[in-house]
C-alpha positions in Angstrom: 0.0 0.0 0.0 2.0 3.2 -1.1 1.6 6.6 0.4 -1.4 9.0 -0.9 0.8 12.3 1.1 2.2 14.3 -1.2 5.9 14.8 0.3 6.2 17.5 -1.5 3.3 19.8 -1.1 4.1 21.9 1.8 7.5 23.3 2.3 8.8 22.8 6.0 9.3 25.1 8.7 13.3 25.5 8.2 12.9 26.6 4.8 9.9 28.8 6.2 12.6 30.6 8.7 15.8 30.6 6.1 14.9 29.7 2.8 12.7 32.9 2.0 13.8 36.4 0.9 11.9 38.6 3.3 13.8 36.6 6.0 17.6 37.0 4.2 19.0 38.3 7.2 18.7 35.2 9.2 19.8 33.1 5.9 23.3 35.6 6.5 23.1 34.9 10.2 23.4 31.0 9.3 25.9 31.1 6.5 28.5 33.2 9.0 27.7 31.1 11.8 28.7 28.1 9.6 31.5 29.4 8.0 33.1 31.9 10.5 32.5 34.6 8.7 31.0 38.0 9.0 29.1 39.3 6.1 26.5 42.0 6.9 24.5 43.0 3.7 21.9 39.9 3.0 21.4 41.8 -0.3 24.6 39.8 -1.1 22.2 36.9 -0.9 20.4 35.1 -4.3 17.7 32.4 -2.9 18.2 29.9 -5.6 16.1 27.1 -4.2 15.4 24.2 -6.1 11.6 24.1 -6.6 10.7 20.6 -7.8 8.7 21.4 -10.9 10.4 18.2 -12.6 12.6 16.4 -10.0 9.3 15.2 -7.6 11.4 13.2 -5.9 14.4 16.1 -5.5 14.1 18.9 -3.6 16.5 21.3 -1.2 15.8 22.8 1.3 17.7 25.9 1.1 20.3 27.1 -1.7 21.9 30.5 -2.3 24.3 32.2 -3.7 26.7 34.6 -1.8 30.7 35.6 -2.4 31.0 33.1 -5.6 30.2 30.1 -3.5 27.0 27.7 -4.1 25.4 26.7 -0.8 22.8 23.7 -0.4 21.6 23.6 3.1 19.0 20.6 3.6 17.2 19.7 7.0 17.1 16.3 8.3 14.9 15.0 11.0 16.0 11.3 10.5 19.4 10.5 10.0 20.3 9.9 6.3 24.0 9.0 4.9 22.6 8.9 1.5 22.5 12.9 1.6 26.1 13.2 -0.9 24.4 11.7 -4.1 21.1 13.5 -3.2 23.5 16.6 -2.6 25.0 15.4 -6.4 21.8 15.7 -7.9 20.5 18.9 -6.4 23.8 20.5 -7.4 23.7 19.4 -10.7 20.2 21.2 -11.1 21.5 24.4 -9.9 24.1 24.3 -11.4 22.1 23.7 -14.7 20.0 26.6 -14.2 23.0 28.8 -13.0 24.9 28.1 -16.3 21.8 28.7 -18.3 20.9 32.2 -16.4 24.5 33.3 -16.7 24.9 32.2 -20.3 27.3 30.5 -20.0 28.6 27.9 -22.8 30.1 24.7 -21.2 31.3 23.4 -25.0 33.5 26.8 -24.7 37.6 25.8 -24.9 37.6 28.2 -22.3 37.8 27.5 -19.1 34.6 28.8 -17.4 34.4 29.7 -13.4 31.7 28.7 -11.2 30.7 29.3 -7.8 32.2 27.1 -5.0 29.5 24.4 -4.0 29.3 24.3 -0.1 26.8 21.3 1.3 25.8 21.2 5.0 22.7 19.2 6.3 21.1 20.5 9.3 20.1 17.0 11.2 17.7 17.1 14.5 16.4 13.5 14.5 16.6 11.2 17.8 19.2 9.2 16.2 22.7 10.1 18.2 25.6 11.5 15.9 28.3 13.7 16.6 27.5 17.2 16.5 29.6 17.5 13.2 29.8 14.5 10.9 31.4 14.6 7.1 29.1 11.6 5.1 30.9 11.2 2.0 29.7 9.3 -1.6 32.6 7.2 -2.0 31.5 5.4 1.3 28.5 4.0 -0.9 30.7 2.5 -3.4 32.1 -0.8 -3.2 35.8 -0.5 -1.2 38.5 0.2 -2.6 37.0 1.4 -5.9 38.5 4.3 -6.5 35.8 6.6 -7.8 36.1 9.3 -10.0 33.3 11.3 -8.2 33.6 12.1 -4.3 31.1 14.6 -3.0 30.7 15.3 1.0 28.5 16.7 3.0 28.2 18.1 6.3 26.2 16.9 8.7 25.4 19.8 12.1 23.4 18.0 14.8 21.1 20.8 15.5 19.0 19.4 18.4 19.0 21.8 21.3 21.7 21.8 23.0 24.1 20.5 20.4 27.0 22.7 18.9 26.8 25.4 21.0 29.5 27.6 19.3 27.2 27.0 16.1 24.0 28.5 18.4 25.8 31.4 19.8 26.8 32.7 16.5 22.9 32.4 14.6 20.1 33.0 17.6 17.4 32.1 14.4 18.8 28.8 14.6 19.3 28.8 18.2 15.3 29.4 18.6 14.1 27.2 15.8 16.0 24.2 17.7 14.4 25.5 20.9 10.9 25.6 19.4 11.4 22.1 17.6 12.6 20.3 21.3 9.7 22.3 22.6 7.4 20.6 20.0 8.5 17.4 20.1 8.5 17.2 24.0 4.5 18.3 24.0 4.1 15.8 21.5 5.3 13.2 23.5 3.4 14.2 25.8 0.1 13.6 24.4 -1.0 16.8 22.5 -1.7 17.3 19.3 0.9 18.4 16.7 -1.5 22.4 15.8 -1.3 22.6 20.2 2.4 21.8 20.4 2.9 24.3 18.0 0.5 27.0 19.8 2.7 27.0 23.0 6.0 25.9 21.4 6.2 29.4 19.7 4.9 31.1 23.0 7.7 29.5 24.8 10.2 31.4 22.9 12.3 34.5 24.3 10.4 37.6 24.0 13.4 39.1 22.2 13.7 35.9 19.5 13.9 36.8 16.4 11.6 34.6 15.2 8.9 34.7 17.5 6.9 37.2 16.4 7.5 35.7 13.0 6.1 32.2 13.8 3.2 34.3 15.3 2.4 36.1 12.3 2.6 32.9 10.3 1.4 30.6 13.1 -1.4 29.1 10.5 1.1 27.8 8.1 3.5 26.3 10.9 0.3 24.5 12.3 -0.1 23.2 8.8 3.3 22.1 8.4 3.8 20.6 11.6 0.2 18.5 11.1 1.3 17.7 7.6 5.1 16.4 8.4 3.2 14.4 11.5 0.8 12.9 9.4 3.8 11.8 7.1 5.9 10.1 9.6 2.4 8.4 11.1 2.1 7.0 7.2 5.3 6.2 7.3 4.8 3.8 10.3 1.8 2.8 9.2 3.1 1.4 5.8 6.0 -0.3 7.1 3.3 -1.5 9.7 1.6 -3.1 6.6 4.5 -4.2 4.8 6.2 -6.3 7.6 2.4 -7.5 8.2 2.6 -8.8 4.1 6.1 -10.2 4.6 5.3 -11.8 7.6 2.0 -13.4 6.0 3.8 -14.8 3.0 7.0 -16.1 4.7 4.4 -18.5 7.0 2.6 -19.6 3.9 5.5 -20.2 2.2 7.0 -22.1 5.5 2.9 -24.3 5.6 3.7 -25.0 1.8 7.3 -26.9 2.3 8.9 -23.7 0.2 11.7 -23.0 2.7 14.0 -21.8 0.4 11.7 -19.4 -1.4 10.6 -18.2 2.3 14.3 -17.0 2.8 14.7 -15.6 -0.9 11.5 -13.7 -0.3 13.0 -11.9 2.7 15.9 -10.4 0.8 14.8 -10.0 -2.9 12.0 -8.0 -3.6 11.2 -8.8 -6.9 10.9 -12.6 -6.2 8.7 -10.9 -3.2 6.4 -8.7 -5.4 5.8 -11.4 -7.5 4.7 -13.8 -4.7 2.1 -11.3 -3.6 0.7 -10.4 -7.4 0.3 -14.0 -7.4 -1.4 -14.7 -4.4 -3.1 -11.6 -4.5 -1.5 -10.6 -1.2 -2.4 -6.7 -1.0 
């Protein structure tokens, strides 16, 4: 049973807080608190997002261009190392439509510049990790390969608490981590994802800068926050269903004398999806 959420419908709240011009200022705030800089004009900034008009399946969370470098910023809530050939693809699109706004000719026998690609992932799922992690793409090739491609990413656990020189340096991020502990804790304890959010945001400093922001926008956060709930819920209640379908076919399999398909069925999923057709195992 596949999914009927569209993954892609709603943009999240991190992109909400940093991935939208009228809010360039924080966007600054992060990229100097990442890189140690201290840039102070967020007109230097170009929100180049990639907006999944094609690529369903593809989408950034943040990108933008500032002092000739090309920074993708994604947000993780569950721990991914698959994020440098995601990173690979998102790149290639901006750089796509970079080349192509620029007019620039790649078939030129001159050498053409582009802007430094810089890829962080912003992770605040339960899994533990270090509070800086590099995930790299050669670790998904076989070892000792020798690829011609590497890509890395990375990784910034930003639960609260977490890389605190990170926090101190980018109060936007600081708060957003607040208000997503504060959320997840009223979750856990029983209320409901639009509630959580209601006195998560309330819960903030008076002086946060995004406070009064969440406020004015506290209708789409709700939204967000109910829709990306309603996701993982799905989630769970596919893979729910789909160890329930294993499980079902493995003991026929077992009743019928089939031992051997039983095990094949547990690690190849073609054999597997053809059991089911035929048995009409939904």
């Amino acid at each position: 049973m596949k999914s009927t959420i569209n993954n892609n419908s709603k943009d999240r709240i991190f992109k909400l807080i940093f991935g939208r011009n009228e809010n360039r200022e924080w966007t600054l705030s992060l990229y100097n608190a990442v890189n140690g800089s201290s840039y102070t004009n967020p007109e230097d900034i170009t929100i180049t997002t990639v907006e999944d008009a094609l690529y369903l399946s593809m989408k950034n969370d943040v990108s933008f261009l500032i002092a000739e470098t090309m920074n993708l910023y994604e947000h993780q809530s569950t721990y991914n190392p698959n994020m440098p050939v995601r990173m690979l693809m998102y790149a290639g699109m901006v750089y796509s439509k970079y080349t192509e706004e620029k007019d620039i000719n790649m078939y030129s026998s001159a050498l053409k510049r582009l802007p430094v690609p810089r890829l962080v992932t912003f992770y605040n799922g339960i899994k533990e990790t270090e509070d800086r992690v590099i995930l790299r793409l050669s670790d998904a090739f076989p070892e000792g390969s020798n690829p011609d491609i590497e890509v890395t990413v990375l990784m910034l656990n930003i639960n609260y608490g977490r890389n605190r020189e990170l926090m101190e340096h980018c109060k936007p991020l600081n708060d957003y981590s607040q208000f997503v502990e504060t959320m997840r804790r009223l979750k856990s304890e029983g209320l409901p994802p639009e509630e959580s959010v209601h006195l998560a945001i309330r819960r903030l400093d008076n002086d946060s800068p995004i406070r009064k922001y969440l406020l004015a926008n506290e209708a789409e956060v709700k939204m967000l926050a109910i829709t990306e709930y309603d996701e993982k819920r799905q989630r769970e209640l596919d893979r729910r269903d789909g160890e329930e379908r294993l499980a079902r076919l493995i003991l026929d399999l077992k009743q019928e004398g089939r031992v051997d398909d039983a095990f094949r069925a547990a690690e190849d999923a073609e054999f597997r999806d053809k059991l089911f057709e035929e048995r009409g195992i939904d």
